[in-house]
C-alpha positions as CSV (number, residue, x, y, z in Angstrom):
1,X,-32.0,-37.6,-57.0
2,X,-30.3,-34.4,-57.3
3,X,-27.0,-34.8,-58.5
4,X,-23.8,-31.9,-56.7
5,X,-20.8,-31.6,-58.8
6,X,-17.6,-32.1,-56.7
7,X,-16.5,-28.4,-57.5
8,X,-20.3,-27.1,-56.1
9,X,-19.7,-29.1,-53.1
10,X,-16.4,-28.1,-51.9
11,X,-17.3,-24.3,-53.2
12,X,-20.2,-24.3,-50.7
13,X,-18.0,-26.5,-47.9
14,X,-15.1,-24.3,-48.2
15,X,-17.2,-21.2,-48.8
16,X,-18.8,-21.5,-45.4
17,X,-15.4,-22.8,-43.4
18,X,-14.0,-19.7,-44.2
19,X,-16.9,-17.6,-43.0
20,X,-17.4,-19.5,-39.9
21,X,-13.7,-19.7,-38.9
22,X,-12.9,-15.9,-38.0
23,X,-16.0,-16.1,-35.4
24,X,-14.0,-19.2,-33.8
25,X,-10.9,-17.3,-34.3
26,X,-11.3,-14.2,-32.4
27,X,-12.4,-16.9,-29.5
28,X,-8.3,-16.1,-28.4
29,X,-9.4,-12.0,-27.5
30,X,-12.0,-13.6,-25.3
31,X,-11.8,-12.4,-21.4
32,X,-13.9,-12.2,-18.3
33,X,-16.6,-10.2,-17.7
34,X,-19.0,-9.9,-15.5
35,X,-20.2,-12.6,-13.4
36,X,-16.3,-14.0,-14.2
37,X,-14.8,-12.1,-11.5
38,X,-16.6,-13.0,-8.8
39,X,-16.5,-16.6,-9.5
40,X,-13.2,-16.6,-10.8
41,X,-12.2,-16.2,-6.9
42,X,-14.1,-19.1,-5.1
43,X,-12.2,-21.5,-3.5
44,X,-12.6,-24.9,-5.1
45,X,-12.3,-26.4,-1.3
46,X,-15.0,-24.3,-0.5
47,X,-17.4,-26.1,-3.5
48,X,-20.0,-27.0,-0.9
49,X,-20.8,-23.9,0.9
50,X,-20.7,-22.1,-2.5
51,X,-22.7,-24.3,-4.0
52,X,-25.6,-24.1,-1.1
53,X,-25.5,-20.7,-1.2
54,X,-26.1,-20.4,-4.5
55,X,-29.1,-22.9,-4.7
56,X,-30.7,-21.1,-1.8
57,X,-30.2,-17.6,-2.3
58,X,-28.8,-17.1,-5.5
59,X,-30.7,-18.9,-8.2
60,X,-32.5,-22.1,-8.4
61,X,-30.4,-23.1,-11.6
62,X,-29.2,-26.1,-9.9
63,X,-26.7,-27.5,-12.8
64,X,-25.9,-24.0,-13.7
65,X,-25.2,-23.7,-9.5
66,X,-22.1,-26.6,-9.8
67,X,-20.6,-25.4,-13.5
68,X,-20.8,-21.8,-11.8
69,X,-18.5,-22.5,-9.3
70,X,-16.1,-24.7,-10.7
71,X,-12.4,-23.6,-11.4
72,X,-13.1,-22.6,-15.2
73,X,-12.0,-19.2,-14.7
74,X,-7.9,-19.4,-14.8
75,X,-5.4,-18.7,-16.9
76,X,-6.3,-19.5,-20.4
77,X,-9.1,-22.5,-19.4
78,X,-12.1,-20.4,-19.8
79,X,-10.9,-20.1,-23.6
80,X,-10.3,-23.4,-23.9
81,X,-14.0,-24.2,-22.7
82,X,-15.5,-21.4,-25.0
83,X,-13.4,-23.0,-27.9
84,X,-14.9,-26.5,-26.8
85,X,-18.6,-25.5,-26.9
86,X,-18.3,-23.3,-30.5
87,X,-17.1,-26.7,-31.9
88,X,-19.6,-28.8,-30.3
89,X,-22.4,-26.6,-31.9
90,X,-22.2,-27.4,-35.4
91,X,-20.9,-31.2,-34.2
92,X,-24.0,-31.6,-32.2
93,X,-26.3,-29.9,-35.1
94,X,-24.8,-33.0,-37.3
95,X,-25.6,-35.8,-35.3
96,X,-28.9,-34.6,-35.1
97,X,-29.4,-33.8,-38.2
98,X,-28.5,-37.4,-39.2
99,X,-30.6,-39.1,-36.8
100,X,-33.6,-36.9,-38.0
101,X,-32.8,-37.7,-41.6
102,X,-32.8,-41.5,-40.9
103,X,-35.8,-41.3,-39.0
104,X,-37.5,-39.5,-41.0
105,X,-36.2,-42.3,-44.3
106,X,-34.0,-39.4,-45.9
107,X,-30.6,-40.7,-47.0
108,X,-28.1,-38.3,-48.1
109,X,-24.2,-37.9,-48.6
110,X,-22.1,-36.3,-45.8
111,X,-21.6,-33.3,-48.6
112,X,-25.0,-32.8,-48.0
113,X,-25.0,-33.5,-44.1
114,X,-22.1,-31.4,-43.8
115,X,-23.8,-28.4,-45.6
116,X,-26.7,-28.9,-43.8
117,X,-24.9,-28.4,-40.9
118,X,-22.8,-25.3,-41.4
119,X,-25.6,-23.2,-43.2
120,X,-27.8,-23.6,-40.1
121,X,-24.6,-23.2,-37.8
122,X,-24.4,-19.9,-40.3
123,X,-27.6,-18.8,-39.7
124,X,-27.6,-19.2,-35.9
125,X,-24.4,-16.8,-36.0
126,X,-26.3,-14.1,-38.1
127,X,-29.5,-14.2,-36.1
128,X,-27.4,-13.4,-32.7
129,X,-28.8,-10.5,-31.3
130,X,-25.8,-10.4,-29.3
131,X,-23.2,-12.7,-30.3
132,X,-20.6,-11.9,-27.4
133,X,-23.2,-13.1,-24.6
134,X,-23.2,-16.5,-26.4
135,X,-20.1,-17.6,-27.6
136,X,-17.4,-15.4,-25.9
137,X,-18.7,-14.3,-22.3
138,X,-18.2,-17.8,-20.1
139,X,-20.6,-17.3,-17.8
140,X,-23.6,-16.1,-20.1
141,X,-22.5,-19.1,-22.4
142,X,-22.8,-21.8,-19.8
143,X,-26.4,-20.6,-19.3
144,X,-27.4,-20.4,-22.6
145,X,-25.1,-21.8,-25.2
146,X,-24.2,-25.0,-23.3
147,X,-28.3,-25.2,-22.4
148,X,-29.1,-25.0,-26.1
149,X,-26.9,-27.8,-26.8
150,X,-28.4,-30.1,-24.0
151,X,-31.7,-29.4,-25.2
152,X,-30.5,-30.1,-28.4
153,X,-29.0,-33.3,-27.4
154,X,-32.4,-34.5,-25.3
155,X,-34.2,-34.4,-28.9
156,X,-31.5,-36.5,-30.3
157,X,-32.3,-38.3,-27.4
158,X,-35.8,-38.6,-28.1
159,X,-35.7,-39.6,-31.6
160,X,-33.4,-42.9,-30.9
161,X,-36.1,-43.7,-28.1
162,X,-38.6,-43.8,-30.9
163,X,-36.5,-45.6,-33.4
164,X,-36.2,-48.1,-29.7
165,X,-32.3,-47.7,-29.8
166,X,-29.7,-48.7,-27.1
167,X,-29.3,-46.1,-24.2
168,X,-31.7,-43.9,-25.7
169,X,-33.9,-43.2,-22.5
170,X,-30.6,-42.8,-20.4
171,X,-29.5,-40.3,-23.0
172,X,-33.0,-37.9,-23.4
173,X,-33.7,-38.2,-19.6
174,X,-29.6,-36.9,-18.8
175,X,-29.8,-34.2,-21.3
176,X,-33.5,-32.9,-20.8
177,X,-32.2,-32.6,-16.8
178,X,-28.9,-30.7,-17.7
179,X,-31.1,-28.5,-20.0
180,X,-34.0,-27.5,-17.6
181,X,-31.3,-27.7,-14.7
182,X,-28.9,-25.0,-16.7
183,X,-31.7,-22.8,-18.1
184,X,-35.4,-22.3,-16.8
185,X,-36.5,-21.8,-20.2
186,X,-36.4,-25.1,-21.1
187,X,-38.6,-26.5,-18.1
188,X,-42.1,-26.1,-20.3
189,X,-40.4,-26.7,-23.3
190,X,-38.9,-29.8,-22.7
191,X,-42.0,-31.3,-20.9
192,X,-44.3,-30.0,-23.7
193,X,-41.9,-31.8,-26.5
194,X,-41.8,-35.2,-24.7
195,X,-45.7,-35.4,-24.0
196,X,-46.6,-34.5,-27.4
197,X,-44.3,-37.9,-28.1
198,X,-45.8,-39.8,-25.4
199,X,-49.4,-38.1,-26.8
200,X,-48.1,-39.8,-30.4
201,X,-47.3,-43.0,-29.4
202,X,-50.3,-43.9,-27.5
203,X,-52.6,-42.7,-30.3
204,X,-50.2,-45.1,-32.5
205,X,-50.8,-47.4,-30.4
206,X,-53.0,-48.0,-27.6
207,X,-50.4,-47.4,-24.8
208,X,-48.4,-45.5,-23.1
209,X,-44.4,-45.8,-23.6
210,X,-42.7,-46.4,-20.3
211,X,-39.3,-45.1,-22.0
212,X,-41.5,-41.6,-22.8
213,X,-42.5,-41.6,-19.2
214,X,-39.4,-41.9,-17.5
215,X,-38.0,-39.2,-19.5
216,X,-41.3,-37.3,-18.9
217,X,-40.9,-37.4,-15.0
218,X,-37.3,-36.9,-15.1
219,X,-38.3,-33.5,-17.2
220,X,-41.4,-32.7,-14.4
221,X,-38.5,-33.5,-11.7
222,X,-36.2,-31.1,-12.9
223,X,-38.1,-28.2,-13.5
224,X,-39.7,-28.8,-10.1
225,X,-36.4,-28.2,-8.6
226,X,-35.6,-25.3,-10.1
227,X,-39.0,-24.0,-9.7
228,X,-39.3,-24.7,-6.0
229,X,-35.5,-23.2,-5.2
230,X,-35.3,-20.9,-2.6
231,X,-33.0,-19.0,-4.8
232,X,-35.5,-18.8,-7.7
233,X,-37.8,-17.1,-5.4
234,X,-35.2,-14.7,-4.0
235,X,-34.0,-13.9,-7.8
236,X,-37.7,-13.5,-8.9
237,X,-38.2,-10.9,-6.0
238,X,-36.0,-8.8,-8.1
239,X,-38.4,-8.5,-10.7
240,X,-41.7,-6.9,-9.0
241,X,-43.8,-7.6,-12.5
242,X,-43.1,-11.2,-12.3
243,X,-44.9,-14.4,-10.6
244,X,-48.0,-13.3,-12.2
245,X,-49.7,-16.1,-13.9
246,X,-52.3,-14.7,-15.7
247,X,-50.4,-11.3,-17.0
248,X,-47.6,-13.6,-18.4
249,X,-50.1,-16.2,-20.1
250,X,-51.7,-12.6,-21.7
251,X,-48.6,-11.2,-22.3
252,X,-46.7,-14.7,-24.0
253,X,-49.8,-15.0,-26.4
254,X,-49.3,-11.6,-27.6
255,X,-45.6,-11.9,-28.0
256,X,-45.9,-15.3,-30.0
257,X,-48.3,-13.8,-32.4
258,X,-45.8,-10.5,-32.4
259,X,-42.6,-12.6,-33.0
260,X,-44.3,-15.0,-35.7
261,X,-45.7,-12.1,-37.8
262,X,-43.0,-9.6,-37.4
263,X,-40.1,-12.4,-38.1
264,X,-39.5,-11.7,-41.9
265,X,-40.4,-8.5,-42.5
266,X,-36.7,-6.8,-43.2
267,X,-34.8,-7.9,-46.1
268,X,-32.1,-10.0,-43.8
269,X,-35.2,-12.0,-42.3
270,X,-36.2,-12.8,-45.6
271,X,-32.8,-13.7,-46.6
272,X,-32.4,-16.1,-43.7
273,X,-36.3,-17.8,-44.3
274,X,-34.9,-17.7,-48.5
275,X,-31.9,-19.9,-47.2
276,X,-34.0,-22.2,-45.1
277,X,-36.5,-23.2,-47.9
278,X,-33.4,-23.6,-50.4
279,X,-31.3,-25.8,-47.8
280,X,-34.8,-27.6,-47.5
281,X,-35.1,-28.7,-51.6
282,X,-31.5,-29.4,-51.7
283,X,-32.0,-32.0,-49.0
284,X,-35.3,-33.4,-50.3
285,X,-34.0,-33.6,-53.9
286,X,-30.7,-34.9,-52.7
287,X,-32.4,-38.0,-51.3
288,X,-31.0,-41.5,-52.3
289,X,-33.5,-43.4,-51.4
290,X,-36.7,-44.6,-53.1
291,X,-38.3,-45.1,-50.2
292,X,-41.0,-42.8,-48.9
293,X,-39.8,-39.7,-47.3
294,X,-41.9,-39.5,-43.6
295,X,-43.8,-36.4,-42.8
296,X,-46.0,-34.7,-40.5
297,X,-49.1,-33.1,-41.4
298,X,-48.6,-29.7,-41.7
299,X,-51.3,-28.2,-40.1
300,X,-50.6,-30.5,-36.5
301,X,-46.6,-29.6,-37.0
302,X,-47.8,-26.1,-37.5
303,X,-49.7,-26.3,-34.0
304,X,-47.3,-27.7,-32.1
305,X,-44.8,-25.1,-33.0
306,X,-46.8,-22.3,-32.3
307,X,-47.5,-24.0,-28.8
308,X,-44.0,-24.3,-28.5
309,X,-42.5,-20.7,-29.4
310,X,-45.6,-19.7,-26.9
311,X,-44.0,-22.0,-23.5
312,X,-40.3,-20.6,-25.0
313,X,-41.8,-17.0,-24.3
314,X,-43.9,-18.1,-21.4
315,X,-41.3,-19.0,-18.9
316,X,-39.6,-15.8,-18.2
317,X,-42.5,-13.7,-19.0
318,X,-43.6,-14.9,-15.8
319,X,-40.1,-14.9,-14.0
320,X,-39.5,-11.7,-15.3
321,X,-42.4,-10.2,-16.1
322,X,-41.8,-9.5,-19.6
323,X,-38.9,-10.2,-22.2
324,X,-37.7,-8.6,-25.4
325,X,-37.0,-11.7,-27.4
326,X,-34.8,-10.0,-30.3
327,X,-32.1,-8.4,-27.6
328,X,-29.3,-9.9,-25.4
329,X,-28.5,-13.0,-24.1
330,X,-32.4,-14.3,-23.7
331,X,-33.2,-13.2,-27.3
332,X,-29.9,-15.2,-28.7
333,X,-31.5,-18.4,-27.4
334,X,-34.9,-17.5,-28.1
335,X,-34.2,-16.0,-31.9
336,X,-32.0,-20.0,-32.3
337,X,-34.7,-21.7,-31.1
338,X,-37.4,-20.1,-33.6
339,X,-34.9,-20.7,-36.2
340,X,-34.9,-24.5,-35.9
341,X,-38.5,-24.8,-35.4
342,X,-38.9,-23.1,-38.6
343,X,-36.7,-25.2,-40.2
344,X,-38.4,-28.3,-39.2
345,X,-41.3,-26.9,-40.5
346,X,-40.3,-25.5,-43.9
347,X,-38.2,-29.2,-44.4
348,X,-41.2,-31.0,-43.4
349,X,-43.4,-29.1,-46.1
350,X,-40.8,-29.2,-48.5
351,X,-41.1,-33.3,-47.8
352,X,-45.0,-33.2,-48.3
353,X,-44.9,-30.7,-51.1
354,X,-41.9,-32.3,-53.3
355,X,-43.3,-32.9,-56.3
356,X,-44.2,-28.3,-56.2
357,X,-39.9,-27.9,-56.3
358,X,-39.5,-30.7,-58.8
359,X,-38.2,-28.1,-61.1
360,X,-35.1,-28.1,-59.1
361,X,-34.6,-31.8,-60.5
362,X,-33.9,-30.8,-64.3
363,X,-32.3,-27.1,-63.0
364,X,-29.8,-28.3,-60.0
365,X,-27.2,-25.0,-61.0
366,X,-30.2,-22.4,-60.4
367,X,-30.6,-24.5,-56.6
368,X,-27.0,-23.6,-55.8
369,X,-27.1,-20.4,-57.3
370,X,-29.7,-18.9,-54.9
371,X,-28.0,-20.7,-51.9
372,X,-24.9,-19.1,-52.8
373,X,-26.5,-15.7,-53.7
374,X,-28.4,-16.1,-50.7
375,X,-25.2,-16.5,-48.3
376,X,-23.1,-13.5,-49.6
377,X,-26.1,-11.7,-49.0
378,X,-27.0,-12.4,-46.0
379,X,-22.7,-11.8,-45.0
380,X,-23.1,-8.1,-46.7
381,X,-26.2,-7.2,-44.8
382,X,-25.6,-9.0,-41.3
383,X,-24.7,-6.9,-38.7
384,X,-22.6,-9.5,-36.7
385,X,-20.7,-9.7,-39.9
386,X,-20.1,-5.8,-40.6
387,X,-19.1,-5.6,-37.0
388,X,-17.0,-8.4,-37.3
389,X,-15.0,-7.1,-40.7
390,X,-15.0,-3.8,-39.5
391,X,-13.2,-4.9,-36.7
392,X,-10.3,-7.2,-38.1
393,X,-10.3,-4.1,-40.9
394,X,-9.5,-1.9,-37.7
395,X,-7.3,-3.8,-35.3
396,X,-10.0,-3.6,-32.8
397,X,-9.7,-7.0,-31.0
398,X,-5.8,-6.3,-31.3
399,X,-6.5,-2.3,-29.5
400,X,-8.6,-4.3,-27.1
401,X,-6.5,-6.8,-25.8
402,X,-4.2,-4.3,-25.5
403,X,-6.1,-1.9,-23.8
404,X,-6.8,-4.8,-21.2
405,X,-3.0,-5.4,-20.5
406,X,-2.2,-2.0,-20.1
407,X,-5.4,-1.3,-17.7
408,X,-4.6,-4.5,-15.4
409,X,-0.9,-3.8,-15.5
410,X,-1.1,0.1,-14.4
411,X,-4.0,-1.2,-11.3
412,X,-1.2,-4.1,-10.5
413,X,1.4,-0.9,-9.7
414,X,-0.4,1.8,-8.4
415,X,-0.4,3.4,-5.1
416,X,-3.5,4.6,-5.5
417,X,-6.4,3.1,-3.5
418,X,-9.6,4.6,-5.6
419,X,-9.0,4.4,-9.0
420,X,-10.6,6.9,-11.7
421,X,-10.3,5.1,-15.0
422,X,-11.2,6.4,-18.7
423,X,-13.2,3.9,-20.6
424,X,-10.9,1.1,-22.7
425,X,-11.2,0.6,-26.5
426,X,-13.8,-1.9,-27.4
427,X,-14.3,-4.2,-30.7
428,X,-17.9,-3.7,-31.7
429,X,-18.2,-7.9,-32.2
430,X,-16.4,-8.4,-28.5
431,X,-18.7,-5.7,-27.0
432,X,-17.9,-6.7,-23.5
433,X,-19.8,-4.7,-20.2
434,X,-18.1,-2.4,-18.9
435,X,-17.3,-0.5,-16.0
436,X,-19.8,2.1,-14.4
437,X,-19.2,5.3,-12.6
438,X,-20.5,4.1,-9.6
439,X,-18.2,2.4,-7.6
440,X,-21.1,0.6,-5.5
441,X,-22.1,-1.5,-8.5
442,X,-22.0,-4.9,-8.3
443,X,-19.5,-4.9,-11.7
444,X,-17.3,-2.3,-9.7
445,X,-17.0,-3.9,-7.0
446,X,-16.8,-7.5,-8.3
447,X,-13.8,-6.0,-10.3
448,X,-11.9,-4.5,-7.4
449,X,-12.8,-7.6,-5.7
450,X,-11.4,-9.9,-8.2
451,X,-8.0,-7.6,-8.7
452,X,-7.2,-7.3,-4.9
453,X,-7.8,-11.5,-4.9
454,X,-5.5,-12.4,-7.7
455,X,-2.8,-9.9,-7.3
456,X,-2.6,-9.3,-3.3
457,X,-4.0,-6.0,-4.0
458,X,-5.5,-3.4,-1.3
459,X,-7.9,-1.5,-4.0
460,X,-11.0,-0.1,-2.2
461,X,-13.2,1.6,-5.1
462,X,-12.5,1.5,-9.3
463,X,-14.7,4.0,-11.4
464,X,-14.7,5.1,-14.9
465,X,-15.6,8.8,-15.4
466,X,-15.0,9.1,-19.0
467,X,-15.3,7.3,-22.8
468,X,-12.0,6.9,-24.5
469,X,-12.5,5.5,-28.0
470,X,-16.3,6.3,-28.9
C-alpha cells in the first residue's frame, strides 16, 4: 500500500480547493442571458399552457420542458441554483467514485477519495470549451450540466443494481429518465450502457436481470418520447442537414476516429491524459486491501468505449446534421464525457497492469511530484485559467456587473422608444451573448421583451451599433 504523508495530502487537498474555489466564486457576477429573458417572464399560473407549447412546438425535451418554465429566473434564485449544481458536481463525482471503488474491491482513505474527486472535477473545468455555457448561463446549464449529473447518477444507479442494493432500480430507472428527458444526447447512450449490463449478466449467468430490464425500458421509454415530440420534429426542421440516418452514421464514425486520435496531441491534452494515468497509480497503489482488485479486459472495455464516444457523437449528428465536439455548450458535455471514459479506461489498465508502476511503491515522493508538476501546468497553460486570472487581475467581472447596472438603469429611465446601445464591457471567463444590431433577433427582442415585462416599460426595438471595450 502506498503510504501519503499528512503534509502531501493536505498540500494536494488545499492546493486544489483554492484553485477550484474562484470558478465557484465568480458564480455571484452570474446573470441572464439568452433564453433567461424570455422565460424569466412566464407566468407560473400559466405552467400548463407553457408547458404544452413547449413539448409540441418547441422541443421534445420533455424534463427540460417543466425546469424551463419554472420560476428560477428572479431575483437572485437563478444564482442560488447555479451555486447548487457547481457543488453537486464534485459531490456527485464522489459518491460515484466510491461506489466504483467498492465495486470494483479498491478500498482507499477519503484523502484519497477526496483527491480523486477534485482532480477530475479539475480537469472537467480545464477541458470546458466554453465554461460560461455550463456553469454560469442557467438555461444552457439545466440542459447540459444538470443532464451530466443525472447521467452520472443513473450509473451510480447501475452499479448498486449489480452489487443487488436497496432502491437501486428506482434510483438508475429515475435518473436515466431525467437524463434522456433533459438532454437527447443521452438517449443512445444510456440505452447502450444498460444493455451492455444486461448483455453481462446473462452471459454471467444464464438469464436475463428483470432489475436491468426495467431500467432498460424505462431508458427505450424516454428516449421514445423525446424522439416522437412534435417539438423535436419542429426544432429538427431548423436544421435542413439533419434526419438523415445514413449521412450521420458516416459522419459519427468519422468523428469518433477524429476525436480519439486528435485528443492528445497539444501539450495541455497531454498534460490532462499525464494527470489521469498518475491519479490512476495513486489510487491502485493506495489500495488497502489484499484482496484482488476487479478488472475488465482491456480490449472488451476498450470496445465498448469506442462504441460509446460513437452513440455520444451520433445523436445530434443526426438532429443536427453535424457537430463540432471541441466548441460550445455541446462540446463542454461531449469533451466531460470522453474525459471520464478515458479515465475508466486508463484506471482499469492501471488495475490489470499494477505490477508495470510498482516502482511507484518504493518512490511514493516522485508519484506526487508529477501530480503536482502536472497541476500547475496544466493552471499555466489552460486557457479557462488565463482567462480567469486575467480577469480578477483586471476587474473585469467587477466592469461587468457594472456595466450591467448602468445599461438596465439608463433603459429603466429613458424616453426613448428604440434604443441604440454601444456594446458593454465583458470578462473573457463570463463571456455572455450579446446583443446584435438587428433589432428583429430573437435575443433583441427577447430583451426588449423581458425589460418592458419587469419594469412596466413601453420599449419597441434595442440594438447595439458599436463595441465598447474590445
Amino acid at each position: 500500500m502506498l503510504q501519503m504523508t499528512k503534509v502531501t495530502r493536505n498540500f494536494l487537498l488545499i492546493g486544489l480547493i483554492i484553485l477550484l474555489t474562484p470558478f465557484l466564486y465568480i458564480i455571484r457576477y452570474a446573470e441572464l442571458s439568452g433564453d433567461d429573458f424570455t422565460r424569466a417572464v412566464m407566468d407560473i399560473n400559466d405552467f400548463s399552457l407553457n408547458y404544452s407549447d413547449w413539448f409540441f412546438t418547441h422541443n421534445g425535451r420533455f424534463i427540460n420542458g417543466m425546469l424551463s418554465i419554472l420560476p428560477l429566473y428572479g431575483g437572485n434564485m437563478f444564482k442560488v441554483i447555479l451555486l447548487i449544481n457547481f457543488l453537486a458536481l464534485p459531490f456527485v463525482i464522489r459518491i460515484l467514485l466510491k461506489r466504483f471503488f467498492i465495486l470494483s474491491e479498491i478500498d482507499v482513505d477519503n484523502s484519497v477519495l477526496n483527491i480523486s474527486t477534485l482532480i477530475l472535477t479539475f480537469l472537467m473545468i480545464i477541458q470546458l470549451p466554453l465554461p460560461v455555457e455550463f456553469f454560469y448561463w442557467i438555461s444552457s446549464m439545466t440542459v447540459y450540466s444538470f443532464s451530466l449529473l443525472c447521467f452520472l447518477l443513473f450509473i451510480y444507479g447501475l452499479l448498486r443494481v449489480k452489487q443487488n442494493m436497496k432502491n437501486a432500480v428506482l434510483i438508475a430507472a429515475l435518473f436515466s429518465l431525467l437524463a434522456i428527458g433533459n438532454n437527447e444526447i443521452f438517449i443512445l447512450l444510456n440505452n447502450y450502457i444498460t444493455f451492455v449490463f444486461i448483455t453481462h449478466f446473462y452471459l454471467k449467468f444464464g438469464k436475463f436481470s428483470g432489475k436491468l430490464v426495467i431500467i432498460q425500458i424505462v431508458s427505450l421509454v424516454s428516449g421514445l418520447l423525446v424522439i416522437l415530440g412534435p417539438g423535436s420534429k419542429s426544432r429538427q426542421s431548423n436544421f435542413e442537414d439533419g434526419g438523415n440516418i445514413l449521412g450521420s452514421i458516416i459522419l459519427s464514425l468519422k468523428n469518433t476516429v477524429s476525436l480519439i486520435m486528435n485528443q492528445f496531441l497539444n501539450l495541455g491534452d497531454i498534460l490532462v491524459l499525464l494527470m489521469i494515468i498518475f491519479l490512476s497509480i495513486l489510487i491502485v497503489y493506495s489500495n488497502r486491501s489484499n484482496n484482488l482488485m476487479r478488472s475488465i479486459n482491456i480490449i472488451k472495455l476498450g470496445s465498448i468505449s469506442v462504441g460509446a464516444i460513437f452513440l455520444i457523437i451520433l445523436t445530434p449528428n443526426y438532429a443536427m446534421g453535424g457537430i463540432s465536439y471541441n466548441e460550445g455548450r455541446l462540446g463542454n458535455l461531449i469533451q466531460i464525457l470522453l474525459l471520464l471514459i478515458f479515465f475508466v479506461n486508463i484506471l482499469n489498465l492501471c488495475i490489470r497492469k499494477k505490477n508495470s508502476f510498482s516502482f511507484f511503491l518504493k518512490k511514493t515522493e516522485i508519484l506526487y511530484f508529477v501530480i503536482s508538476m502536472a497541476l500547475i501546468l496544466n493552471v499555466l497553460i489552460s486557457d479557462n485559467y488565463l482567462n480567469l486570472f486575467e480577469d480578477f487581475r483586471n476587474s473585469s467581472f467587477h466592469k461587468q456587473e457594472i456595466g450591467l447596472i448602468n445599461r438596465v438603469e439608463n433603459l429603466k429611465h429613458t424616453n426613448e422608444s428604440n434604443i441604440l446601445l454601444k456594446k458593454r464591457y465583458k470578462s473573457k471567463t463570463l463571456d455572455y451573448e450579446e446583443l446584435t444590431g438587428n433589432k428583429e433577433h430573437w435575443y433583441n427582442r427577447s430583451y426588449t421583451f423581458f425589460l418592458n415585462s419587469k419594469y412596466n416599460l413601453s420599449l419597441e426595438s434595442i440594438i447595439v451599433v458599436k463595441e465598447n471595450n474590445k
